[in-house]
VEXDREN-2710 file (C-alpha; in Angstrom, 1 decimal):
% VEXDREN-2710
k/r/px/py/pz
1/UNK/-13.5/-26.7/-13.9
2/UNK/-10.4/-27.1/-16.1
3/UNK/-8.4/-24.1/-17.3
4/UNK/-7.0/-22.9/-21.2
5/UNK/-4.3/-26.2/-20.8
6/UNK/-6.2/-29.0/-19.0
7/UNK/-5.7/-28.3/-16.1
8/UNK/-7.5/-28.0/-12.9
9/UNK/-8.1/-24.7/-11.3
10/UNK/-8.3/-24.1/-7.9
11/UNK/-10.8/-24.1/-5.4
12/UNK/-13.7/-21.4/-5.9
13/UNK/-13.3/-20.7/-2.0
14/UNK/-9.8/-19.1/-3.2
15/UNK/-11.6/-17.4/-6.1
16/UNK/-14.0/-16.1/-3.4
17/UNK/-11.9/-15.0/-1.4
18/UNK/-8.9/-13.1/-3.7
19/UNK/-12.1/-11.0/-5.8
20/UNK/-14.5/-10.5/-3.4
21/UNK/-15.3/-6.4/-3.9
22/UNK/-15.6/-3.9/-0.9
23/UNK/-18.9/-2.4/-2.0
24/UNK/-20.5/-2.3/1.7
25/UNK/-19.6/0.5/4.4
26/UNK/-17.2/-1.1/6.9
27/UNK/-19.2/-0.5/10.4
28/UNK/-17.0/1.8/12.8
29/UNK/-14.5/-0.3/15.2
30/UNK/-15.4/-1.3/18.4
31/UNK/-14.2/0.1/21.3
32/UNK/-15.3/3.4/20.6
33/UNK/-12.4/4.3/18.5
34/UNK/-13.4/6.0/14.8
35/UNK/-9.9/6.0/13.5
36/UNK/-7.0/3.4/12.4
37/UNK/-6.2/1.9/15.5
38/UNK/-3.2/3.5/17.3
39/UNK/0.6/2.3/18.2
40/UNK/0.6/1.8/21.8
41/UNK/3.7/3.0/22.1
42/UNK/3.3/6.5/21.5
43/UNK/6.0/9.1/22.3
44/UNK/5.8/10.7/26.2
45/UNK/7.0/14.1/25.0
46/UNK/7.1/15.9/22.1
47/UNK/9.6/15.6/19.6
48/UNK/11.5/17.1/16.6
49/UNK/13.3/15.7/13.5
50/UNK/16.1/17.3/12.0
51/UNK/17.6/16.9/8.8
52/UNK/17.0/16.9/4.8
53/UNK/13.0/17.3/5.4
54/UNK/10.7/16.6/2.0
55/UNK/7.9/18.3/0.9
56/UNK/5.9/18.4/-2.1
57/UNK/7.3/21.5/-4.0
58/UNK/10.8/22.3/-1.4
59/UNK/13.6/20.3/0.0
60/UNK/14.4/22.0/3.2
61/UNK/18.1/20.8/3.9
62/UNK/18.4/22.5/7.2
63/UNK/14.8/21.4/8.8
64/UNK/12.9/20.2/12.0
65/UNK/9.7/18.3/11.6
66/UNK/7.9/18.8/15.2
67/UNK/5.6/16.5/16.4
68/UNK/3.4/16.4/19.4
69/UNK/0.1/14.3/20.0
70/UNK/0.1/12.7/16.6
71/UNK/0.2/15.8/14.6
72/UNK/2.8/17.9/12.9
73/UNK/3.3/20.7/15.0
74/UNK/5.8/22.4/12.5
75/UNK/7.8/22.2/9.3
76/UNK/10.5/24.7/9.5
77/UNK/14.2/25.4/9.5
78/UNK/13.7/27.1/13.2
79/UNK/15.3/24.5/15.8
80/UNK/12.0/24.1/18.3
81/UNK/12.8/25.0/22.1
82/UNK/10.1/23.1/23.6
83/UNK/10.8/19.4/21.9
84/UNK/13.5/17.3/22.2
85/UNK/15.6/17.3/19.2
86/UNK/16.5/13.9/17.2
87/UNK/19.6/14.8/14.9
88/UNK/18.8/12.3/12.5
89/UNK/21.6/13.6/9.7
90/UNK/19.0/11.7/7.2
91/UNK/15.8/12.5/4.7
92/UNK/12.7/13.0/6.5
93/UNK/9.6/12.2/4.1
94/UNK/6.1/11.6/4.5
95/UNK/5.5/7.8/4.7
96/UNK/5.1/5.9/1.6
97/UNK/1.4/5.2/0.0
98/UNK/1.1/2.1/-1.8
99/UNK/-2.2/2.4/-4.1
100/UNK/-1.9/-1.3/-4.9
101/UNK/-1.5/-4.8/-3.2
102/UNK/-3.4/-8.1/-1.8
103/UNK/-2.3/-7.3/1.4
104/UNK/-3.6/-11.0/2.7
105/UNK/-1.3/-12.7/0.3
106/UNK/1.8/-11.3/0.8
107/UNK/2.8/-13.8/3.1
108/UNK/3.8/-16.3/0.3
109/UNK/7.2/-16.3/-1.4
110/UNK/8.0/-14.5/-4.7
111/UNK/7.3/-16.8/-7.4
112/UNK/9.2/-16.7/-10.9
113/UNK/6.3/-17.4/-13.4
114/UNK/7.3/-19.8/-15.9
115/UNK/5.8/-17.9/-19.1
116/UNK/4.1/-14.9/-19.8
117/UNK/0.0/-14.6/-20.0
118/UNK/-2.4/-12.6/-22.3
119/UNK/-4.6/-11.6/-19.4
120/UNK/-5.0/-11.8/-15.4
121/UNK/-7.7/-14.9/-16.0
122/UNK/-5.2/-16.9/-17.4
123/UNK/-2.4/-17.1/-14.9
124/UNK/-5.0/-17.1/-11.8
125/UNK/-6.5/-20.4/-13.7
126/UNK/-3.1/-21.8/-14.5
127/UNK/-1.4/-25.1/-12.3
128/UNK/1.7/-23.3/-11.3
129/UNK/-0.6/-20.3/-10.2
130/UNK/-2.1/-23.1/-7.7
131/UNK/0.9/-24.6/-6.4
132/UNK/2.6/-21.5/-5.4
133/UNK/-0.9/-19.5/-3.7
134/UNK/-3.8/-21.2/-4.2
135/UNK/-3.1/-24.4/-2.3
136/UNK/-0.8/-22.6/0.4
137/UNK/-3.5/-20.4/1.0
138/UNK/-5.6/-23.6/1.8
139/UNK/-3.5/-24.6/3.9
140/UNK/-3.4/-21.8/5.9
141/UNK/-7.2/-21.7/5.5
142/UNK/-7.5/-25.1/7.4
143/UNK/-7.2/-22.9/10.5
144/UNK/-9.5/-19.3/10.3
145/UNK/-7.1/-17.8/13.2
146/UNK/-4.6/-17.6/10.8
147/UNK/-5.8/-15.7/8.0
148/UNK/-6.3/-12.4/10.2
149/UNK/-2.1/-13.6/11.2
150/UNK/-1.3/-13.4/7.6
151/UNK/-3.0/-9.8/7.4
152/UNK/-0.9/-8.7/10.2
153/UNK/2.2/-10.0/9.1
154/UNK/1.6/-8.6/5.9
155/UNK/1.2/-5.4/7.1
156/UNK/4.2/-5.7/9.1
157/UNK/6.0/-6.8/6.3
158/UNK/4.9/-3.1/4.4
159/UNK/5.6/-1.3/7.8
160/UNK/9.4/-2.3/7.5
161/UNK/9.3/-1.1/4.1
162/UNK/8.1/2.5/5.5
163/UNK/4.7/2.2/3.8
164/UNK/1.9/3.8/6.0
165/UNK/-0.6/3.0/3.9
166/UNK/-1.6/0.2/1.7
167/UNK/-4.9/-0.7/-0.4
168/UNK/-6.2/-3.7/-2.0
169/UNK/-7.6/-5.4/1.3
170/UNK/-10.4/-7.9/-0.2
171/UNK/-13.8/-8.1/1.1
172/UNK/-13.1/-11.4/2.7
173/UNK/-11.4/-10.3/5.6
174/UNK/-13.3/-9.6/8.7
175/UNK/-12.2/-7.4/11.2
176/UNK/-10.4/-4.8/9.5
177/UNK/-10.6/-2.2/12.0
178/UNK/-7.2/-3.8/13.5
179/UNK/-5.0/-2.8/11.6
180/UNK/-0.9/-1.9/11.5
181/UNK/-0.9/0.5/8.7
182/UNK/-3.6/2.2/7.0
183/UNK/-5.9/0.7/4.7
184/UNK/-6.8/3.2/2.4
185/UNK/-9.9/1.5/0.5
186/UNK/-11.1/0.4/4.0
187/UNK/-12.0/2.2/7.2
188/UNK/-9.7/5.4/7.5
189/UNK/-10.1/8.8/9.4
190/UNK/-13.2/8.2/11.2
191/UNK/-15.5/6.5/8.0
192/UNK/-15.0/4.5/4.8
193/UNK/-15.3/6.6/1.5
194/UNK/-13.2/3.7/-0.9
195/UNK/-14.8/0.7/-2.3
196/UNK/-12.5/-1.7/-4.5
197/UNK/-13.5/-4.3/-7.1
198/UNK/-11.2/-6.7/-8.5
199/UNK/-13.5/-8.6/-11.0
200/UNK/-16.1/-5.9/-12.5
201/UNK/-18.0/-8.9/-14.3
202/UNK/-18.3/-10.6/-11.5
203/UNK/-20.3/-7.5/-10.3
204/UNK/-24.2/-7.6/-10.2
205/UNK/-25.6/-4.7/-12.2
206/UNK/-27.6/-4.0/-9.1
207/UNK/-24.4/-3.6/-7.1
208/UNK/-22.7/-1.4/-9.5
209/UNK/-26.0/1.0/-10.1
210/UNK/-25.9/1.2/-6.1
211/UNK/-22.7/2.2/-5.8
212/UNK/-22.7/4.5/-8.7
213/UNK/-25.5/6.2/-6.7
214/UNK/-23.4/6.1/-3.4
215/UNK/-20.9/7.8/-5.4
216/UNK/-23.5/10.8/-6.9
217/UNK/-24.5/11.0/-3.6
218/UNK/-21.0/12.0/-2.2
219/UNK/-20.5/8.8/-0.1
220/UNK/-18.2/7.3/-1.8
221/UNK/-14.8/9.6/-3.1
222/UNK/-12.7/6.2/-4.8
223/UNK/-13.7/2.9/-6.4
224/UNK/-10.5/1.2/-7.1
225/UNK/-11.5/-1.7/-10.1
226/UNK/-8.9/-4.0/-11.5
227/UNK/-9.3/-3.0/-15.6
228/UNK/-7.2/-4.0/-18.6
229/UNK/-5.2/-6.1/-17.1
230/UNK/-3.2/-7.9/-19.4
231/UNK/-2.4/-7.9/-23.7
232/UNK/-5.3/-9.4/-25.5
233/UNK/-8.9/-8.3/-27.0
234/UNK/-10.7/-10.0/-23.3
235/UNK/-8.5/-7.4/-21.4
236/UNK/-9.0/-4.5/-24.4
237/UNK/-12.5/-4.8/-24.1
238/UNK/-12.8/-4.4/-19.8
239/UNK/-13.2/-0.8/-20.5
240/UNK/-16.1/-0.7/-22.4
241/UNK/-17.5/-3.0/-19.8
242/UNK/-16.5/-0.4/-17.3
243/UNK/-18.3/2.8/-18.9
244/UNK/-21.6/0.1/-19.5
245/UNK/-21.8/-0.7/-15.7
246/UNK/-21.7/3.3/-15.2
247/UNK/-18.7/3.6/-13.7
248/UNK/-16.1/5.8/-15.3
249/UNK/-16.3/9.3/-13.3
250/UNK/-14.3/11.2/-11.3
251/UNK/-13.7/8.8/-8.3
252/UNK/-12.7/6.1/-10.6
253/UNK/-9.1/4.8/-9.5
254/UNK/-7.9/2.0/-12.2
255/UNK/-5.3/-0.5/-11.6
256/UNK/-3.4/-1.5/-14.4
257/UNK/-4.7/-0.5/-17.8
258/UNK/-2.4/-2.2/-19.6
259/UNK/-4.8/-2.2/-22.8
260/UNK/-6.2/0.7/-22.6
261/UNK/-6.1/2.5/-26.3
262/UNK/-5.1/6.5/-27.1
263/UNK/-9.3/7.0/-27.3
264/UNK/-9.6/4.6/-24.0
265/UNK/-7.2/7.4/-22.1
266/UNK/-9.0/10.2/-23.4
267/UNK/-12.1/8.9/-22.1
268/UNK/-9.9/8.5/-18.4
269/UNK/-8.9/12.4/-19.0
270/UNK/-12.1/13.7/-19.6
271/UNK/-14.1/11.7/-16.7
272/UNK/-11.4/12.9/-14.5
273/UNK/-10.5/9.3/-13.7
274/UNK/-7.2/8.1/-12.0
275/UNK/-4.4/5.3/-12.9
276/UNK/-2.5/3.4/-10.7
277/UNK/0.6/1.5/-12.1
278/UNK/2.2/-1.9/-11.2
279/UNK/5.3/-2.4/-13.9
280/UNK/7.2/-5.1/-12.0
281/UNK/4.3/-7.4/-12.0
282/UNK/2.7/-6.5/-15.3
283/UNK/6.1/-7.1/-16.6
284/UNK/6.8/-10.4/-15.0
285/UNK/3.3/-11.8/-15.8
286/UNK/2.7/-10.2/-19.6
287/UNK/6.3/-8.8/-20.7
288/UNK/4.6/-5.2/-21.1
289/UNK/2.8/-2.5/-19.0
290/UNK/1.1/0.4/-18.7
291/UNK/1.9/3.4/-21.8
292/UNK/2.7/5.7/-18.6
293/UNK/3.9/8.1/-21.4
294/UNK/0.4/8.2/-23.2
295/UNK/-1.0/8.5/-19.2
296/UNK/1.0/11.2/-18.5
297/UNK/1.0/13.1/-21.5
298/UNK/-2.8/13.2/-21.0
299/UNK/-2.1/14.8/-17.6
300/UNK/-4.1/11.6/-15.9
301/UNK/-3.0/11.5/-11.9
302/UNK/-0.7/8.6/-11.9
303/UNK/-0.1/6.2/-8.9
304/UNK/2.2/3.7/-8.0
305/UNK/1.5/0.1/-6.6
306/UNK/4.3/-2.6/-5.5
307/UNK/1.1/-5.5/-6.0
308/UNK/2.0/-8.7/-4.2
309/UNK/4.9/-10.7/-3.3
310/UNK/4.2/-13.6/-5.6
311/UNK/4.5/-11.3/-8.9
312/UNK/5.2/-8.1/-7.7
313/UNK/8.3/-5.8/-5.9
314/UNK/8.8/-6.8/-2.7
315/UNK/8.5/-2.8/-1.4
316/UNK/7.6/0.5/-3.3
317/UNK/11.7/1.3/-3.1
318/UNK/12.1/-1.7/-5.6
319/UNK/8.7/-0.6/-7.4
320/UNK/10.2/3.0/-8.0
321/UNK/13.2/1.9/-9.6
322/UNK/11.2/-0.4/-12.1
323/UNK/8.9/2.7/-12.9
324/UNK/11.9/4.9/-13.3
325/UNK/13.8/2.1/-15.7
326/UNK/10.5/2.1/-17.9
327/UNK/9.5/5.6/-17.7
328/UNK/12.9/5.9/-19.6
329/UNK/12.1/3.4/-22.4
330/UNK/9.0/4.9/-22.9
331/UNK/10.9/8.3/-23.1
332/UNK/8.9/10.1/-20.5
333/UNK/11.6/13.0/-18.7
334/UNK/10.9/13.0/-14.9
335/UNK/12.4/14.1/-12.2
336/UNK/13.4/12.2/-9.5
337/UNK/10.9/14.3/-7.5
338/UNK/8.2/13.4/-9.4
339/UNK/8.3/9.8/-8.8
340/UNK/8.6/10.4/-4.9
341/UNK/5.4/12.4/-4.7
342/UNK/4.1/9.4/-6.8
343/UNK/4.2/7.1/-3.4
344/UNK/3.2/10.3/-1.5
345/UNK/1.1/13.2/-2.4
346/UNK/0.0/12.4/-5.6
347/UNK/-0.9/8.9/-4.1
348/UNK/-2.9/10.9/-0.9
349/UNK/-4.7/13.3/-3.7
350/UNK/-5.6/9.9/-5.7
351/UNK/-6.6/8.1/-3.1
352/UNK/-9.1/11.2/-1.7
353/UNK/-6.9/11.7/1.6
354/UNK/-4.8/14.6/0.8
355/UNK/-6.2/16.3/3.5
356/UNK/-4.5/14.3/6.0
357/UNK/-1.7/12.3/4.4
358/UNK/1.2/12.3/1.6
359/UNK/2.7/15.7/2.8
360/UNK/4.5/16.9/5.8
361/UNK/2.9/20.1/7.0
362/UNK/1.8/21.4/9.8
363/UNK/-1.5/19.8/11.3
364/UNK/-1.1/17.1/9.8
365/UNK/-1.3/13.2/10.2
366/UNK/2.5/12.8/11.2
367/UNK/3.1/9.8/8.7
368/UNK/6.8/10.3/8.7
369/UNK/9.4/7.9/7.3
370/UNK/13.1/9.0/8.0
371/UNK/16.0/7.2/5.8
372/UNK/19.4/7.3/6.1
373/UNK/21.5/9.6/3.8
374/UNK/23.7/8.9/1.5
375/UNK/24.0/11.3/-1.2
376/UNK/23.4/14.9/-2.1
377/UNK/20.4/14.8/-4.0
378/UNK/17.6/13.7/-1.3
379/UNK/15.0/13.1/-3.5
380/UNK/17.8/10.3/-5.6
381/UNK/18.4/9.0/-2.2
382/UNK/15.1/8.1/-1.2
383/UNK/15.0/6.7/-5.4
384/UNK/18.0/4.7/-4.3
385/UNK/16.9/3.5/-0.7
386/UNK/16.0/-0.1/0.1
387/UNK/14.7/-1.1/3.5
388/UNK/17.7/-1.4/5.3
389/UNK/18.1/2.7/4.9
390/UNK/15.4/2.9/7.1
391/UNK/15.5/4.8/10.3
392/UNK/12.3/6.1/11.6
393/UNK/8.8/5.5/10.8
394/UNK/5.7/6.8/13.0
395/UNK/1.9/6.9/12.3
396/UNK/0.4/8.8/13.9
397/UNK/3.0/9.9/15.6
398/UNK/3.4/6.7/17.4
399/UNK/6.7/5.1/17.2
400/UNK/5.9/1.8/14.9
401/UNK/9.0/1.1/14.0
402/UNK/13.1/2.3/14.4
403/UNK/16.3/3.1/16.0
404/UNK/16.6/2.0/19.9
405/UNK/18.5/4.9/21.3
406/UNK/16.0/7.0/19.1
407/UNK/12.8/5.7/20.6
408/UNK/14.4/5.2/23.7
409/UNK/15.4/8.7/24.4
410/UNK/11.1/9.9/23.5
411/UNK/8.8/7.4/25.2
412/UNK/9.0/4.0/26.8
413/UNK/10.2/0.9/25.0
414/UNK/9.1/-1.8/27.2
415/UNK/6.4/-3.0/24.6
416/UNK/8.7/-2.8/21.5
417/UNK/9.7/-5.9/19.9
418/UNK/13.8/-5.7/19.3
419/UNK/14.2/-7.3/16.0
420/UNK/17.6/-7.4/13.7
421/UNK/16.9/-5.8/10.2
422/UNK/19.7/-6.1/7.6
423/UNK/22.1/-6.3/10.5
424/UNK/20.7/-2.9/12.1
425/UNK/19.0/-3.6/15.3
426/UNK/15.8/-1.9/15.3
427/UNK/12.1/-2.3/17.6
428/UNK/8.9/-2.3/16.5
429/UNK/5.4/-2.3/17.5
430/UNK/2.9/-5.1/16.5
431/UNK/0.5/-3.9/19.2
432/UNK/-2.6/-2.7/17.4
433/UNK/-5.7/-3.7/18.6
434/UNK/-8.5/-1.5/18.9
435/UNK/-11.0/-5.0/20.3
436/UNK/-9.3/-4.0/24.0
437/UNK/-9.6/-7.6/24.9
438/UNK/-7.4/-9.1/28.1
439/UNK/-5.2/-11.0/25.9
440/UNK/-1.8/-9.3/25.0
441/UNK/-1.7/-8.6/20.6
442/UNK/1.0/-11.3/19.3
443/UNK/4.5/-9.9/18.0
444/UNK/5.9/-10.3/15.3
445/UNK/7.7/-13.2/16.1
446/UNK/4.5/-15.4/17.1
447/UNK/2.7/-14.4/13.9
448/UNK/5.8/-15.6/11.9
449/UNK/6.0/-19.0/14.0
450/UNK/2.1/-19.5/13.6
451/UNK/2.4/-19.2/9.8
452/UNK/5.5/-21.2/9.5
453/UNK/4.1/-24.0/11.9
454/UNK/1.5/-24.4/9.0
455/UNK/3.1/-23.1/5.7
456/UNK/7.2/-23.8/6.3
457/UNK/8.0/-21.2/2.8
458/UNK/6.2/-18.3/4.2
459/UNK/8.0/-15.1/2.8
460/UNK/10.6/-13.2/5.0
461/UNK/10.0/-9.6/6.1
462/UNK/13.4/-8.5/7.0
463/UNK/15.0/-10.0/3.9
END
């Protein structure tokens, strides 16, 4: 089949692949465990963080964040007695959420688009589109082993960026209860409440009817659907296709909505719906985004989501500087506050798991990301933090990723992988498995040199 110029497209096993939905429950992970499958390096005692510590509504400048068997113990300005004591002198958040990506495909490396597109069909159709993923993903496709490396590299490649929690997994991938961060449309928490569509005509009205009645039937809190994604009338009229398949309520999570109108929005506002917002690929594919100011206005929850390497940032630091230059030309006033709890506990309320992540508190999920300071204003310094600020971060409370002497000094590091990240030695864990087969998990090193033994370009992490 040719596209808009002539052209070929690519294989329909890609197409397969990229928009396959999530509408089925993913069956609990073997080995007994119900939950994302731990670090195995977890800390032997319990610990505390001191510094600038972030929540929600406070900045407490003088605080300890103790943790002990995966969960916040405390959040307090009281230094803990019965913990040791990291004096981090940095900001302590909650790790970041990011509410959009294609995980699977972040392995790739960026890709300038050479023109802009009305819609999402027309770049996914286009040559270029298939020179720079469709045919590497082929490639790597030649040998199935590989594809589950590109996930966990992937995820690795978010890890390093302090993200604890990604979405967008597609429906292609088996397997997912192994997993380095958390998936947040997949298998979380002991069940799967998220389902995720990336073409809703592609969807059989039987399919949507079923989920719409998983959904009445409190089985399902979030569907996140790809919707007016680009600038012409094919992408305008998505969101009447969206409210004829029965599917604009409450649990509704849209990505993009580039094209939704004022009366489009209203509709969001009054089912109760949710946006999440990509500008740095919207902006490099169409030359426009989302009208956050009409979103916001409306009072619509607003997420944030870095997409995917090829057309997107390559971390939600990079993302949250885009959103902040745009939110200014669209003359929305927020604080730099407000765009931190975008990638944290507005993302956990959005995503239905505000019970357990997106805010440091006590009994909590401790999901903590801790940054190096470098200004007075915390919440600007995490606004103006790359991944080379990074210092700390644990799911969990297991130590995934950070400072030697810091891990060093609160559990073993024998089955840490020393890596050098922006010129800061650092170790981190690639050990997840929950399949508890004989055969040690790969590092990160033998995921990269599988991917690059088959696809030379594959994307840095620590770059």
């Amino acid at each position: 089949m040719a596209d808009a110029d002539g052209h070929q497209r690519g294989s329909p096993d890609f197409e397969d692949a990229y928009a396959r939905p999530v509408l089925d429950e993913d069956p609990a992970p073997t080995g007994g465990l119900a939950a994302r499958a731990p670090a195995r390096v977890a800390p032997t005692t319990a610990f505390a963080l001191h510094g600038c510590v972030l929540t929600p509504a406070q900045r407490l400048d003088d605080g300890y964040v103790v943790v002990d068997a995966g969960r916040i113990v405390s959040v307090s300005d009281r230094r803990p007695t019965d913990a040791h004591v990291i004096e981090t002198d940095g900001v302590i958040l909650p790790g970041l959420i990011d509410l959009h990506g294609h995980p699977e495909y972040n392995v790739f490396a960026a890709w300038e688009p050479p023109k802009l597109y009305a819609n999402r069909g027309r770049w996914r159709d286009s040559r270029e589109y298939d020179a720079v993923v469709k045919q590497p993903w082929a490639r790597l496709k030649t040998d199935p082993s590989l594809i589950p490396t590109a996930s966990r590299y992937a995820e690795a490649r978010a890890l390093v960026a302090g993200t604890t929690a990604i979405q967008g997994a597609n429906g292609s991938i088996a397997g997912r209860e192994e997993s380095l961060v958390r998936n947040v449309d997949r298998f979380i928490f002991g069940q799967h409440r998220a389902r995720s569509i990336v073409d809703l005509d592609r969807n059989l009205p039987a399919d949507n009817a079923r989920l719409r009645s998983q959904i009445d039937a409190g089985e399902v809190d979030a569907v996140y659907i790809h919707l007016a994604e680009g600038i012409d009338a094919t992408s305008e009229h998505e969101f009447a296709g969206l409210v004829a398949a029965n599917l604009l309520m409450a649990a509704t999570v849209i990505i993009h909505g580039l094209a939704l109108s004022d009366h489009d929005l209203d509709d969001v506002h009054a089912a109760g719906a949710k946006i999440v917002w990509s500008p740095q690929s919207n902006l490099r594919l169409y030359g426009q985004t989302t009208r956050v100011a009409e979103i916001l206005r409306r009072g619509i929850p607003l997420g944030l989501g870095a997409d995917w390497l090829p057309s997107g940032s390559p971390s939600l630091f990079a993302e949250l500087r885009i959103a902040r230059r745009v939110l200014r030309e669209q003359r929305v006033d927020r604080e730099a506050a407000d765009l931190v709890r975008m990638v944290t506990s507005d993302a956990a309320s959005i995503a239905g798991l505000g019970d357990n992540l997106g805010t440091l508190d006590a009994g909590r999920r401790a999901d903590i990301l801790v940054l190096e300071r470098h200004g007075d204003d915390p919440w600007e310094n995490v606004l103006g933090a790359d991944p080379s600020c990074i210092e700390l971060v644990t799911i969990d409370g297991d130590l995934a990723y950070g400072r030697p002497d810091w891990l060093a000094a609160i559990s073993r590091t024998d089955g840490l992988e020393p890596v050098l990240a922006w010129g800061k030695p650092m170790l981190i864990d690639t050990s997840y498995s929950v399949r508890h087969v004989d055969a040690p998990a790969p590092r990160l090193a033998d995921l990269r040199a599988a991917l690059i033994a088959r696809y030379p370009q594959v994307g840095p992490i620590l770059a």
